[in-house]
N, C-alpha and C positions, 0 to 999 in steps of 0.2 A: 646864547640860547635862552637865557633865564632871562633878558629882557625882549623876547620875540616872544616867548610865553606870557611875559606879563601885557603885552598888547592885544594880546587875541581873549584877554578878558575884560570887560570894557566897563566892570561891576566898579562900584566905590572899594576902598580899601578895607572898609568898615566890614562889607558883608566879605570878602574876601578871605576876613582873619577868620569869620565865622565859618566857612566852609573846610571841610575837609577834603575836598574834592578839587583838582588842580583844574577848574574850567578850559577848555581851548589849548590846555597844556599837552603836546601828543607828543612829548619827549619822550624816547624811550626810556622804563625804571627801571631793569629785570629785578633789582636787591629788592627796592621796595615792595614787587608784586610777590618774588618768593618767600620774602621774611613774611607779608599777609600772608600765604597760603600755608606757609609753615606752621604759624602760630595758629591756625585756625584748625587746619588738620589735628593737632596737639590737644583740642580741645576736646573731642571727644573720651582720650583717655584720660584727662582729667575728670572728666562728669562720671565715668568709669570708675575710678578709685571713690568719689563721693559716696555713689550710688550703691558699687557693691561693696566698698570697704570702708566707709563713713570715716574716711579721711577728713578731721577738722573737726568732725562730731566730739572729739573729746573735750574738745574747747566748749564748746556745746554745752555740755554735760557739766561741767564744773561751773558753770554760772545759774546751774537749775535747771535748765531746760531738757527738757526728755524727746526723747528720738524713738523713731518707729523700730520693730523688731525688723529683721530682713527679709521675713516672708519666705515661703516655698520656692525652688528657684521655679524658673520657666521649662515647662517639657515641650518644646513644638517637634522633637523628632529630625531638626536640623542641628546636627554637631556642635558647629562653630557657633551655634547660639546659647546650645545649652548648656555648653561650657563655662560660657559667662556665669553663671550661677546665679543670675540676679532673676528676681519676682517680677513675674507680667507686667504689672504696673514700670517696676524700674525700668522693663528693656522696651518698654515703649517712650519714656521718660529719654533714654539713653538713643534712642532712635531718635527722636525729635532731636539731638545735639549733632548724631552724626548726620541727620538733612540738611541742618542748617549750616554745616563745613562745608559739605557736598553745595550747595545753591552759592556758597559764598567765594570756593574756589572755582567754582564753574563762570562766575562772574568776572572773577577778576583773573583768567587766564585768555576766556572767550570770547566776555561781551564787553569788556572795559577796554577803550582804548587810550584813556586817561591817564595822566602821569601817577604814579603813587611813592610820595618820599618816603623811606622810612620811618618818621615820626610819626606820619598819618596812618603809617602800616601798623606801628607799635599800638597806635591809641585806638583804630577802628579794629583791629585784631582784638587787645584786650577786652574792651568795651564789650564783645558777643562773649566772650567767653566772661568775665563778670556776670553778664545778664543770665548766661546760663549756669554759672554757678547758683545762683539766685535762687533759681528754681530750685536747682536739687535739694537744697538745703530748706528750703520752703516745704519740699513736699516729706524730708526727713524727718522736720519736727513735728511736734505730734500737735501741736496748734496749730500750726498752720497748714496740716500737708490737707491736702484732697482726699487720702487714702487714709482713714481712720485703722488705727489696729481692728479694733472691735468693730468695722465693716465688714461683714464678708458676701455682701455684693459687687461682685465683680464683670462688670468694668461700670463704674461710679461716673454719675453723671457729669460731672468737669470732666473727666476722662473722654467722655464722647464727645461732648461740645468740642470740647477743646481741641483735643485730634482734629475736628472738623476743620475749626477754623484754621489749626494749625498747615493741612492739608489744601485748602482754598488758598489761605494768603502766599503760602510757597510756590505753587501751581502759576498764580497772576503774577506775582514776579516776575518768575522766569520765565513762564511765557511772552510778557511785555516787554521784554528786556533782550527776548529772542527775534520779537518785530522789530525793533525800534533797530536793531544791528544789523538786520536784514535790510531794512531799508536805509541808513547807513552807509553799509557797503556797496550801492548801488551809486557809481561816480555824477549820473542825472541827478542824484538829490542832494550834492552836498550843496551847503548851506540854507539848508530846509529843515522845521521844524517836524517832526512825524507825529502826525495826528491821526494815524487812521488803527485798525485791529483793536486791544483793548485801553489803547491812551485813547479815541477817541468817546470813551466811558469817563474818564477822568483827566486831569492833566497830568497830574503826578500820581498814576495810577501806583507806580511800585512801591509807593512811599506810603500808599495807603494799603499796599497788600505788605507789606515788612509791619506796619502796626495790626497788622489782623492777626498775623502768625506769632507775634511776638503776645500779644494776647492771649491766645488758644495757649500756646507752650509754657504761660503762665499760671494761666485757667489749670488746666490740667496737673498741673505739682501742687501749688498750694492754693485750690481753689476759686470760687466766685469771686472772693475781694480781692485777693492776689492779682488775679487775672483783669479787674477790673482797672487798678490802678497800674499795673504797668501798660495797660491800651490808652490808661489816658493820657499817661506819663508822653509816649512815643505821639500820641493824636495831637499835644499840647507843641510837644517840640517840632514837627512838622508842620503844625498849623502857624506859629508864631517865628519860627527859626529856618528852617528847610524852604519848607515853598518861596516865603517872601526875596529871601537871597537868589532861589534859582531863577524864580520869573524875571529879576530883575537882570539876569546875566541873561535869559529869554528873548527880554524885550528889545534889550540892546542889542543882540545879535542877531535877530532874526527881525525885528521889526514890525513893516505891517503883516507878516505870514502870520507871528506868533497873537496879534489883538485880533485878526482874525478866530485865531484856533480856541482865544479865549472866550469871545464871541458866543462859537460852534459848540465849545464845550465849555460849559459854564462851574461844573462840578471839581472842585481842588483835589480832593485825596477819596471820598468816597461817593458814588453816584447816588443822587436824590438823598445826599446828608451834606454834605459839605464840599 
């Protein structure tokens, strides 16, 4: 089975090692997809202890660094929110970590038919939930958060941008990700590239809507420069590492469809930028 998978990927080895993703591999994995979804689920009540209980902030603290107070909790008048105890700002913070469970379990139960080992599960599971530790702790300390103590204008502009982006790039996601499986599923297109709804705006439209949200969710905890180097951080790795390895399992597979499609749509991760 493990050498019928490795034919149906027709990449070099090189880019092979570089992917986390088992191209052409439709073995079924349930362990790896459930350890993913498990560890990711998980994440949110870790960002939960950060946020309302500055779990690690003590570590924090004894190296100098000073941390925000915890603010007034949230009153929206729904129970199971305001129980949380955590300030506007944190439970929108804390919202952006359970969307991005929710977009990521939704992915890899519904629209992934892809193998996933365990190791890939351990390290792309981690990985988000690192990045959203990131945040929290970004937006705790008091240099770096978005939300200054001595602000009391609320909701702060990283807050709105960010939400926005954060809102747009999860949106084109899963929306993309919801064409591309539909057409997919349809037995007339197998071995067709899917170029039409929003990949025909981009080729690797989700790869540039995952650096948009992952920017916004940055933006919004610890600010403009925060937010800025982690869109580049992800724009860098997608532009240099991601694309080039998948166009190249692309071309191979799909051939003249895919220099057509590249042709048709000229724009890599985001339209009329790149």
């Amino acid at each position: 089975m493990a050498d019928k998978a490795r034919d149906n990927d027709p990449r070099s080895e090189v880019s092979k090692k570089r992917d986390l993703i088992s191209r052409g591999n439709y073995t079924p994995t349930p362990a790896g997809k459930a350890l993913f979804f498990t560890l990711r689920a998980l994440d949110p009540f870790l960002q939960y202890s950060i946020l309302a209980h500055g779990i690690g902030t003590s570590l924090l603290n004894c190296v100098g660094l000073r941390t925000l107070p915890p603010g007034l909790p949230a009153q929206t008048g729904i129970p199971v929110v305001d129980n949380l105890g955590v300030s506007p700002y944190r439970l929108i913070l804390l919202g952006m970590s359970v969307g991005s469970a929710v977009k990521h379990n939704i992915w890899v139960t519904a629209l992934s038919a892809e193998s996933m080992s365990l190791s890939s599960a351990i390290v792309v599971g981690v990985f988000n939930t690192v990045m959203n530790g990131l945040n929290s702790y970004a937006f705790l300390l008091s240099a770096t958060s978005a939300s200054k103590a001595s602000d009391s204008t609320f909701p702060q502009a990283p807050l709105i941008v960010g939400s926005a982006l954060y809102i747009t790039g999860i949106l084109i996601e899963l929306i993309a990700e919801f064409q591309r499986k539909r057409f997919k599923s349809d037995p007339k297109n197998k071995g067709r590239p899917y170029t039409g709804g929003l990949w025909s705006f981009a080729r690797h439209i989700n790869y540039g809507a995952y650096s948009l949200w992952r920017a916004g969710y940055a933006a919004a905890a610890g600010g403009w420069l925060w937010g800025s180097i982690i869109g580049a951080f992800f724009f860098t790795d997608f532009a240099t590492r991601g694309v080039p390895i998948l166009n190249e399992y692309c071309e191979k597979r799909y051939g003249e469809d895919w220099q057509r499609f590249k042709k048709q749509t000229k724009w890599r991760l985001f339209p009329g930028i790149y």
